[in-house]
C-alpha positions as CSV (number, residue, x, y, z in Angstrom):
1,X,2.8,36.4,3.0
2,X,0.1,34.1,1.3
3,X,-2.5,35.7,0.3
4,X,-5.9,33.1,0.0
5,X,-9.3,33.9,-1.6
6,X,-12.1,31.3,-0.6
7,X,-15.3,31.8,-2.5
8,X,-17.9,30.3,-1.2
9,X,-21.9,31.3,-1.2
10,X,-22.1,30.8,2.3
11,X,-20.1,32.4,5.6
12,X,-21.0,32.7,8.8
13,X,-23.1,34.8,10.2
14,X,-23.3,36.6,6.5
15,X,-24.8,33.8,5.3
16,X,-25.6,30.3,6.5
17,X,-27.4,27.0,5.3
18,X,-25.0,24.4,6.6
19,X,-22.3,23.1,8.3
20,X,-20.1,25.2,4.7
21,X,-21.2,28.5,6.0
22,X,-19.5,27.4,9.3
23,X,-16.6,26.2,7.7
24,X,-15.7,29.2,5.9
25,X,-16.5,31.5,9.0
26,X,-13.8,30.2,10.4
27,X,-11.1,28.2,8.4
28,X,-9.8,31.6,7.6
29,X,-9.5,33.4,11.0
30,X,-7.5,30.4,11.8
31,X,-5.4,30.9,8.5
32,X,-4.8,34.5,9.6
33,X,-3.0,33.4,12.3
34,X,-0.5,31.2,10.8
35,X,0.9,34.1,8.9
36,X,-1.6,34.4,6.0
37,X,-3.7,36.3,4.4
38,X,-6.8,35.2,3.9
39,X,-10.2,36.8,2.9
40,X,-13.1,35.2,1.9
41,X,-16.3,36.4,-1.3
42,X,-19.9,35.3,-1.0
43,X,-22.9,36.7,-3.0
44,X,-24.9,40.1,-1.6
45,X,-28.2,38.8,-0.4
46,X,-30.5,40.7,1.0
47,X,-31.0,39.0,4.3
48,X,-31.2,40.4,7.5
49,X,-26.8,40.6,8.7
50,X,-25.8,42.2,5.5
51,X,-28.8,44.7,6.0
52,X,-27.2,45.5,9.3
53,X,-23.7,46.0,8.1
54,X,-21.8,48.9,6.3
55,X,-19.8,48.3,3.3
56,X,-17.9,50.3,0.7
57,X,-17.5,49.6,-3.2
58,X,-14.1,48.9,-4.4
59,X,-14.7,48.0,-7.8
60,X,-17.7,47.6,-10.4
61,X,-17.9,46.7,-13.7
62,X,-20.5,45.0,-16.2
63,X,-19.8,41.6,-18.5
64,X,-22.1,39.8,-21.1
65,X,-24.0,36.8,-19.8
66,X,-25.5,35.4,-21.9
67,X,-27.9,37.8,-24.2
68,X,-27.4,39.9,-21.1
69,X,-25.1,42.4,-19.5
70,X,-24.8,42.0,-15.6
71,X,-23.7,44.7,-13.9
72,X,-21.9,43.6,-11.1
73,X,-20.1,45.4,-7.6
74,X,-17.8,44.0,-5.4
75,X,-18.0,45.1,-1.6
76,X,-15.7,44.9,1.3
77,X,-17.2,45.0,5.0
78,X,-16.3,47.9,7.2
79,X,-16.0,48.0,10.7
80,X,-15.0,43.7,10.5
81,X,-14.3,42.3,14.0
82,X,-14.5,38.8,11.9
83,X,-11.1,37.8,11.8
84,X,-10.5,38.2,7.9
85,X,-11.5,40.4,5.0
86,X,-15.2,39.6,3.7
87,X,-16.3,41.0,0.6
88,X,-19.6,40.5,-1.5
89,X,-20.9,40.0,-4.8
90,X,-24.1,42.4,-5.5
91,X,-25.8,41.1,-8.8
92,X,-28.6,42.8,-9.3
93,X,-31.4,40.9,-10.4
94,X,-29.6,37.4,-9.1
95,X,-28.8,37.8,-5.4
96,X,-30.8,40.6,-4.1
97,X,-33.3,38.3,-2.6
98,X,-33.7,37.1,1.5
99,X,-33.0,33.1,1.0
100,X,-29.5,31.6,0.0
101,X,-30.8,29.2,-2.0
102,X,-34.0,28.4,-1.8
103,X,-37.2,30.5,-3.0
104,X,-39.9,31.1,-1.1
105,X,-41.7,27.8,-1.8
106,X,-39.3,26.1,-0.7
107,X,-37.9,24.7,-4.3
108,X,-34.4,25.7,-5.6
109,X,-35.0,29.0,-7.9
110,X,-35.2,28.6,-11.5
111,X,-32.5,30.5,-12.4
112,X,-29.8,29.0,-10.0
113,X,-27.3,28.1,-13.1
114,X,-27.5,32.0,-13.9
115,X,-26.9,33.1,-10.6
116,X,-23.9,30.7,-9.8
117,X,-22.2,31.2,-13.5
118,X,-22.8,34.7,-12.9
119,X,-21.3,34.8,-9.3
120,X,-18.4,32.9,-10.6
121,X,-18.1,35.4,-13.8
122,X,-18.3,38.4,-11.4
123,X,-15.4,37.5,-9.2
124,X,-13.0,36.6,-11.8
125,X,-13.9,40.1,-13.9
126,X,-12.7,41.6,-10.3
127,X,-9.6,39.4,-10.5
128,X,-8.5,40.2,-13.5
129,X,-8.8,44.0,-13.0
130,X,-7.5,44.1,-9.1
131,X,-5.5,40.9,-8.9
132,X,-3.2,42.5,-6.1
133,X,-1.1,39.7,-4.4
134,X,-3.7,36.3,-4.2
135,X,-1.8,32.7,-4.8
136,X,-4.6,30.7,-3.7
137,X,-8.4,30.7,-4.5
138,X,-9.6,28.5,-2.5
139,X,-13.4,27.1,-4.4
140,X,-16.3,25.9,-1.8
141,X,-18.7,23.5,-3.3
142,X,-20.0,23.2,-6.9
143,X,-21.0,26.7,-6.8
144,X,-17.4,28.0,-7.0
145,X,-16.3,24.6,-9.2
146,X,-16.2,26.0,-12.6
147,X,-13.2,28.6,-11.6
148,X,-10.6,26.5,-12.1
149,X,-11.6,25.8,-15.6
150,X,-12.3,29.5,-16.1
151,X,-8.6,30.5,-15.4
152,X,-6.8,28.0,-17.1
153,X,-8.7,27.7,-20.4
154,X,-10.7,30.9,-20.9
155,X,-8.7,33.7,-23.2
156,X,-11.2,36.3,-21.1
157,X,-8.8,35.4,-17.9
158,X,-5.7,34.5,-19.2
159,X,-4.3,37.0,-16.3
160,X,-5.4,34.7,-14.0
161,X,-3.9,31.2,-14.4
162,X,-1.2,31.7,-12.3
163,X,-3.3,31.7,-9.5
164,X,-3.7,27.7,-8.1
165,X,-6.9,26.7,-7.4
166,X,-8.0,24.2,-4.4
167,X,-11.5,22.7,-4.2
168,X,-13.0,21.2,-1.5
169,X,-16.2,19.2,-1.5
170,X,-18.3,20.0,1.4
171,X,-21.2,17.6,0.3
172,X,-20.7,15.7,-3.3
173,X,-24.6,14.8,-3.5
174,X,-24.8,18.8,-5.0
175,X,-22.9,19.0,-8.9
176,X,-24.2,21.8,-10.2
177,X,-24.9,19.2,-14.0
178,X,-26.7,21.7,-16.8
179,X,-27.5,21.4,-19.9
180,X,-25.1,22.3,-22.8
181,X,-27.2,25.3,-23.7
182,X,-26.1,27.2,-20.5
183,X,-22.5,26.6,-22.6
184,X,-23.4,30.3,-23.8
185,X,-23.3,32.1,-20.0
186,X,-19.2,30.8,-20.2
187,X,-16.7,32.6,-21.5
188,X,-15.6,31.5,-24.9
189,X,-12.6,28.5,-25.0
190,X,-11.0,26.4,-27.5
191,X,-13.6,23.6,-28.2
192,X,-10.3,20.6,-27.6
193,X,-10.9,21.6,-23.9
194,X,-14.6,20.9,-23.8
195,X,-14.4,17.7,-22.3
196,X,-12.7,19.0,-19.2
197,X,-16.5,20.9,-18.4
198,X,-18.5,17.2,-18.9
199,X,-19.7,14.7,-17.6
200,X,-22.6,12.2,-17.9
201,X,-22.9,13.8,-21.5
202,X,-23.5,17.2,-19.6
203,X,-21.9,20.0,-18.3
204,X,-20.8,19.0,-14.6
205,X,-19.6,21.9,-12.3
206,X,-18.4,19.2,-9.7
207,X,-17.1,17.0,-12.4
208,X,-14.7,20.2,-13.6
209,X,-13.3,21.2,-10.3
210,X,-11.9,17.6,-9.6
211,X,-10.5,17.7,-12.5
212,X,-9.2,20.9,-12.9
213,X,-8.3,22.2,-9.4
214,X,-4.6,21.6,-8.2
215,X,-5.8,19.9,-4.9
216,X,-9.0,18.4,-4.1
217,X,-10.3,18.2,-0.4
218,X,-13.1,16.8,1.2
219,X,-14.1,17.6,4.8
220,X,-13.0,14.2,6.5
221,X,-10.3,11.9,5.6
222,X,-13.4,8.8,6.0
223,X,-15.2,10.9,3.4
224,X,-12.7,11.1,0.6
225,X,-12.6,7.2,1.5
226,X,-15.9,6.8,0.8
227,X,-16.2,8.8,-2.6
228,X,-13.5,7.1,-4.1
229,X,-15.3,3.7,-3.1
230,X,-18.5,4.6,-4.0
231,X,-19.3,7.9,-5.7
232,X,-21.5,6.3,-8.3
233,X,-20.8,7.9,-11.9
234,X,-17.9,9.6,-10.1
235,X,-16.2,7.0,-8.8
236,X,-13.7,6.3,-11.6
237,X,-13.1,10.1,-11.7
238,X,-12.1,10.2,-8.2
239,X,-9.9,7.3,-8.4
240,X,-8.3,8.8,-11.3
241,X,-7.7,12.0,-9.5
242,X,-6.8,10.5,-5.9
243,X,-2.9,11.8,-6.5
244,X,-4.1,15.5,-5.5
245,X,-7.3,14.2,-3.0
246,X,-6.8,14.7,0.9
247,X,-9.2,14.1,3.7
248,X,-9.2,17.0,6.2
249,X,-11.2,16.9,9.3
250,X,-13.3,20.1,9.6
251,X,-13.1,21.7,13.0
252,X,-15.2,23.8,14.8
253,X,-14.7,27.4,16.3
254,X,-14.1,27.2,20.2
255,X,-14.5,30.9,20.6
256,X,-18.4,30.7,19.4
257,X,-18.5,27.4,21.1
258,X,-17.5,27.9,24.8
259,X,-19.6,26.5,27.3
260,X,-17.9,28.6,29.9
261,X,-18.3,32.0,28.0
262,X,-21.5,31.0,25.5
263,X,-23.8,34.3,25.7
264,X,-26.6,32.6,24.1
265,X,-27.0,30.2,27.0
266,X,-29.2,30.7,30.1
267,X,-26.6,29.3,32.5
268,X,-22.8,28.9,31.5
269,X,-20.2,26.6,32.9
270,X,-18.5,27.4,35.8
271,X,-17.0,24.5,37.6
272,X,-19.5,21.2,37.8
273,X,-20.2,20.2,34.6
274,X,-23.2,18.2,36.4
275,X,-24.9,21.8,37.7
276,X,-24.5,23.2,34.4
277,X,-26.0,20.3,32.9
278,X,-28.9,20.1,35.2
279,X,-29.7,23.9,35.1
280,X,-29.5,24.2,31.7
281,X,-31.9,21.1,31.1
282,X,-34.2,22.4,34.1
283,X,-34.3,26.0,31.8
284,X,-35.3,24.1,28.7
285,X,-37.7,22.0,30.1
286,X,-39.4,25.0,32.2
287,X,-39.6,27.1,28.8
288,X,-41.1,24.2,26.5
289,X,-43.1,22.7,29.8
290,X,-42.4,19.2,29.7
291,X,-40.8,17.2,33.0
292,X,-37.5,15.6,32.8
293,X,-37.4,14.4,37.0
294,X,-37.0,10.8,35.9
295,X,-36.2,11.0,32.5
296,X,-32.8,11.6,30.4
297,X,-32.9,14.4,27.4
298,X,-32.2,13.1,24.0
299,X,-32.2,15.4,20.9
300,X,-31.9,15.8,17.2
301,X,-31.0,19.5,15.9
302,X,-30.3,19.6,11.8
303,X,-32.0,19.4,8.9
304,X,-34.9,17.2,8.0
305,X,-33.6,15.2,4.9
306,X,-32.8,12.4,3.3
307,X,-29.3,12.7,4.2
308,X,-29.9,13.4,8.0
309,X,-31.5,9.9,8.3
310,X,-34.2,12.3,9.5
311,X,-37.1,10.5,7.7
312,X,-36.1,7.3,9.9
313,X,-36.7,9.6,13.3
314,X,-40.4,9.4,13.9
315,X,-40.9,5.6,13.5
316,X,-37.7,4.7,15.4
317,X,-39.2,7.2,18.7
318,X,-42.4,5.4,18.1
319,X,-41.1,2.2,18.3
320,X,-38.5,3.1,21.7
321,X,-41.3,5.0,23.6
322,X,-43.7,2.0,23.3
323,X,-41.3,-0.4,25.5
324,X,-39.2,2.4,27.8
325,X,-39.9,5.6,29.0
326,X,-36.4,6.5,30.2
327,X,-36.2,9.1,27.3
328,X,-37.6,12.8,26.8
329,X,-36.9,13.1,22.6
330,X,-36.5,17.3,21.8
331,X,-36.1,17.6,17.9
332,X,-35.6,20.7,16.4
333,X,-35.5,21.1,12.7
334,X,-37.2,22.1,9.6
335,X,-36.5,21.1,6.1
336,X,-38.8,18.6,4.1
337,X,-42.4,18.7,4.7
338,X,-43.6,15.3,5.4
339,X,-41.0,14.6,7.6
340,X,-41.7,18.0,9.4
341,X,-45.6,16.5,9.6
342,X,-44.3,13.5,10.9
343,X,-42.3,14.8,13.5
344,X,-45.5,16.8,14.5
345,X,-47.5,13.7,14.8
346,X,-45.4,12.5,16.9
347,X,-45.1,15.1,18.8
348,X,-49.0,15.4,19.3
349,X,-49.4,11.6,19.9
350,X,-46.6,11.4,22.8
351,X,-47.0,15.0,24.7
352,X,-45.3,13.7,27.5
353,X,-42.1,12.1,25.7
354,X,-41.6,14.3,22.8
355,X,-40.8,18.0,22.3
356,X,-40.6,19.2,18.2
357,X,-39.7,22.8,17.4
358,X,-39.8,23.1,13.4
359,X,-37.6,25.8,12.5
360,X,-33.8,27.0,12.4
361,X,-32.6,28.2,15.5
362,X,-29.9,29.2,16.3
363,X,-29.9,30.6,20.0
364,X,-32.1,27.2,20.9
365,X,-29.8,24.8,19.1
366,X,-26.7,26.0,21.8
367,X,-29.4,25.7,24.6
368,X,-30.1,22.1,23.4
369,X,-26.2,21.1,23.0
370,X,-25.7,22.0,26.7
371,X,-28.7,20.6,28.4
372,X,-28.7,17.5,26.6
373,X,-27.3,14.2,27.6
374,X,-27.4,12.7,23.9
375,X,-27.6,14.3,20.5
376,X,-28.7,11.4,18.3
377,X,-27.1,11.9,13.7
378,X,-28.7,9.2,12.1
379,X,-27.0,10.1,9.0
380,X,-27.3,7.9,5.9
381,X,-24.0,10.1,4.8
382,X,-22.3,12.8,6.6
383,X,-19.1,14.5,5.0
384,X,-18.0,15.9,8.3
385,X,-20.8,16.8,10.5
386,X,-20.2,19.8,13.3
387,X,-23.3,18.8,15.4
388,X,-21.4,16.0,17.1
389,X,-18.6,18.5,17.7
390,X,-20.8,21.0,19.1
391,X,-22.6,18.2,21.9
392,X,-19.1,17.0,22.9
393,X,-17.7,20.4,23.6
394,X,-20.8,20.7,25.9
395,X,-21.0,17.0,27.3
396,X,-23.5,15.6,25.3
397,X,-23.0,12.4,24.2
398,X,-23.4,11.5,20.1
399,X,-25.1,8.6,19.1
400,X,-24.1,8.6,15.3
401,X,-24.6,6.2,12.4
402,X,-20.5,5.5,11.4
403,X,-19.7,7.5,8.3
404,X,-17.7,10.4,6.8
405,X,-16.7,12.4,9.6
406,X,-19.1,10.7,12.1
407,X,-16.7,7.7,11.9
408,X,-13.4,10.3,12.3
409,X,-14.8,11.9,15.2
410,X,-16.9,9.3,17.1
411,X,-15.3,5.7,17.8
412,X,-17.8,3.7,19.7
413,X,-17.5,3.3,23.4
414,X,-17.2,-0.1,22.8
415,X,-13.3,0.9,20.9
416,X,-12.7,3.1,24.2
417,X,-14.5,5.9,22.2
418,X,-16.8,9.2,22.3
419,X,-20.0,8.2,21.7
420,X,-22.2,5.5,20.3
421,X,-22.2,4.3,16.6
422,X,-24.0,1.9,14.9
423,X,-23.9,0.7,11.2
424,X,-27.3,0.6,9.1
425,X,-29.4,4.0,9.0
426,X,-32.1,1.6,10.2
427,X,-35.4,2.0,12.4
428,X,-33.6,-1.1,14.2
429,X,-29.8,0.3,14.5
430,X,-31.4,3.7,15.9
431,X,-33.8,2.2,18.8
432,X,-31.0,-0.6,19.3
433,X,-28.8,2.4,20.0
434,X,-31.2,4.3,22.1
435,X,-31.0,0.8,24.4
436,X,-27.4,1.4,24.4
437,X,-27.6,5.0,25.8
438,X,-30.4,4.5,28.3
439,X,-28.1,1.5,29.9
440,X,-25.2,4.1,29.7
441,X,-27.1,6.7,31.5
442,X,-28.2,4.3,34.0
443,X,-24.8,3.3,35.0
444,X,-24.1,6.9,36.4
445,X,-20.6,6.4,37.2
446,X,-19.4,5.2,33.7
447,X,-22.0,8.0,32.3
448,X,-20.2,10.5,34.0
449,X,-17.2,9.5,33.1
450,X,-17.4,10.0,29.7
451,X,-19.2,13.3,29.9
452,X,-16.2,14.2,32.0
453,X,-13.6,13.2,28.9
454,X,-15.7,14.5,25.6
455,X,-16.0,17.9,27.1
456,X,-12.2,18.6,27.4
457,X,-11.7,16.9,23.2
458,X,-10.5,19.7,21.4
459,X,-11.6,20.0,17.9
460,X,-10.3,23.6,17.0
461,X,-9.7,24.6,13.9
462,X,-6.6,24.9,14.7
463,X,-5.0,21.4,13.5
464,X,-6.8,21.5,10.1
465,X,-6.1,25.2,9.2
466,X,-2.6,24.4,9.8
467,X,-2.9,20.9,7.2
468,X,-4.5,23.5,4.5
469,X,-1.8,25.8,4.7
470,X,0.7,23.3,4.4
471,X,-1.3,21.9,1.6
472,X,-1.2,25.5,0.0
473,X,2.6,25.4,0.4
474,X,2.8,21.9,-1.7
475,X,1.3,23.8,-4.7
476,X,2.6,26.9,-5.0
């Protein structure tokens, strides 16, 4: 049986950030059930689900980072209804903290290279004392990207390099570039294979992993498209490398989301998909007091960045609400601080057409999904997205901007499609867009219709566990 590690510093519900820590909560219950073994290693935070859980120790040991000596344990969950094995990381002094990645103020922590070498370090000191019967480390993100190096050209793991090493890159705008003085936290190698850890004249965890790994991934076929077109200074690496690069649609769990069984929704689907609709939307709008009698429900739910198009939100509502009033906007989010301000604003300035809850929430983000009738991703990029999943699988209608996996996983309407695209992350595209929907919705027949055919789409994970086990397969 093959037995797969993926190391990641996020997994659902240990740990979550983003649509990764979904991803790795359940690619490998899926694996597990196409005759593998799969198990998966984030970092010991101290956040509130590991709190809650009991684990044991089942191996600790301390190795030289840097000046210093890190002592290090690794821990395996007990009592694990998750599917697959989880262990942990606990790095005193690195990890012992609430947040995944970011400090208290909201800025990265200063000493994130420490913490990610010395996660990567830690893992591979267990390895190579308890390698038992693993073929496949499978590496999540930059965080995880300077394994494959590690094995391959470090003396200190030479036990290791028969192991094969996949990468996948959830989202290639994080590269994990350092200085060369951090050269000291590695291992030592033969100096011939330095050029293998740079790029841009520095060392580039990102940069390493595509070009050591056996198989690179990223987390839509449109995606892997897009970086080899346009990666900026990485776009002649990823062309170089596009012999062992695949696009594989992320899917989404069906057992978390299922409208029918959902215990973190008021009102579950029975039989109407209308009733369940309208109940859940009369719920929301009872519990946040605003009145959707002659109005359609159109929401955001993700982060507020850059990416997310989310800057782009408050002026494009602005703009729709002063011509049409077909719309109640509910945006929940948090992330960047003007755009959180903005969204406020807003908020404050149209009472009776906006809704804004700043924060992460994740019971309120399922009630949204089912008593919404769109879910609007302006992303400027989007690797996969999962939020357009989620609203299908409860009858919400996307309106995306097409790109990475938004393009996959949403043809326009106008193709005989899902949802609505549209092409420029633009003030103009999004409220253009929002004219689109409010003629949809007004045309209840076709409306319904639709609703009808996104809810029965089926993006298990089932398909694209099956494409990374095969994928394992071509490598070993």
């Amino acid at each position: 049986m093959m037995q797969i590690l993926h190391i990641s510093t996020e997994c659902y519900p240990a740990a979550k950030a983003g649509g990764m820590g979904d991803v790795v909560g359940a690619l490998p219950m899926y694996q597990n059930r196409l005759n593998t073994n799969a198990s998966v290693v984030i970092p010991h935070y101290e956040n509130e689900w590991l709190s809650n859980q009991k684990f044991e120790v089942v191996i600790e040991g301390r190795f030289k980072l840097g000046l210093k000596t890190r002592y290090y344990e690794v821990r395996k969950l007990l009592k694990n209804d998750l599917g697959y094995t989880l262990y942990t990381i606990s790095l005193p002094g690195l990890f012992d903290r609430p947040n995944i990645y970011l400090n208290t103020d909201g800025n990265a922590y200063e000493d994130e290279i420490d913490r990610n070498i010395g996660f990567q370090r830690s893992i591979l000191e267990w390895l190579k004392r308890d390698i038992t019967n693993i073929n496949i480390l499978h590496c999540h993100d930059h965080m995880s990207g300077l394994i494959p190096f590690m094995i391959q050209f470090c003396p200190a793991y030479e036990k290791l390099k028969k192991l094969r090493t996949f990468f996948t890159i959830h989202n290639g705008q994080y590269r994990g570039v350092m200085n060369w003085k951090h050269a000291s936290l590695l291992p030592s190698f033969p100096d011939k294979h330095k050029g293998l850890l740079e790029w841009d004249g520095e060392i580039h965890s990102l940069a390493c992993a595509i070009k050591c790994a056996w198989r690179i991934t990223t987390v839509s076929p449109s995606y892997m498209e897009e970086l080899q077109d346009d990666f900026d200074t990485l776009t002649s690496l990823m062309q170089d490398e596009k012999h062992k690069a695949l696009g594989v649609l992320n899917g989404i769990d069906n057992t978390l989301w299922e409208p029918s069984a959902d215990p973190m929704l008021p009102f579950n689907l029975k039989k109407s998909l209308s009733y369940f609709k309208s109940k859940n939307r009369e719920i929301l709008a009872s519990n946040y007091t605003f009145d959707l009698k002659k109005k359609a429900l159109l929401s955001f739910i993700g982060r507020f960045a850059y990416e997310k198009g989310a800057d782009l939100l408050a002026d494009a509502i602005r703009s729709y609400i002063k011509t049409n009033s077909l719309f109640h906007f509910f945006i929940l989010g948090s992330g960047n601080k003007r755009i959180e301000l903005d969204i406020l604003a807003l908020a404050k300035e149209y009472p009776n057409n906006v809704t804004s809850v700043i924060a992460y929430n994740e019971q309120l983000a399922h009630h949204i999904y089912a008593a919404s009738d769109f879910i609007i991703m302006p992303s400027r990029f989007e690797p996969c997205g999962l939020n357009q999943m989620y609203a299908m699988r409860y009858g919400t209608v996307p309106i995306v901007r097409s790109t990475g996996g938004l393009k996959d996983s949403v043809p326009d309407i106008g193709d005989g499609g899902n949802g609505i695209s549209f092409l420029e992350a633009s003030r103009n595209d999004i409220v253009y867009s929002f004219g689109r929907a409010a003629s949809l919705y007004k045309n209840k027949k076709e409306f319904n219709t639709l609703r009808n055919k996104i809810v029965k789409l089926d993006f298990d994970w089932k398909q694209s566990a099956k494409q990374y086990v095969e994928e394992y397969k071509k490598i070993m």
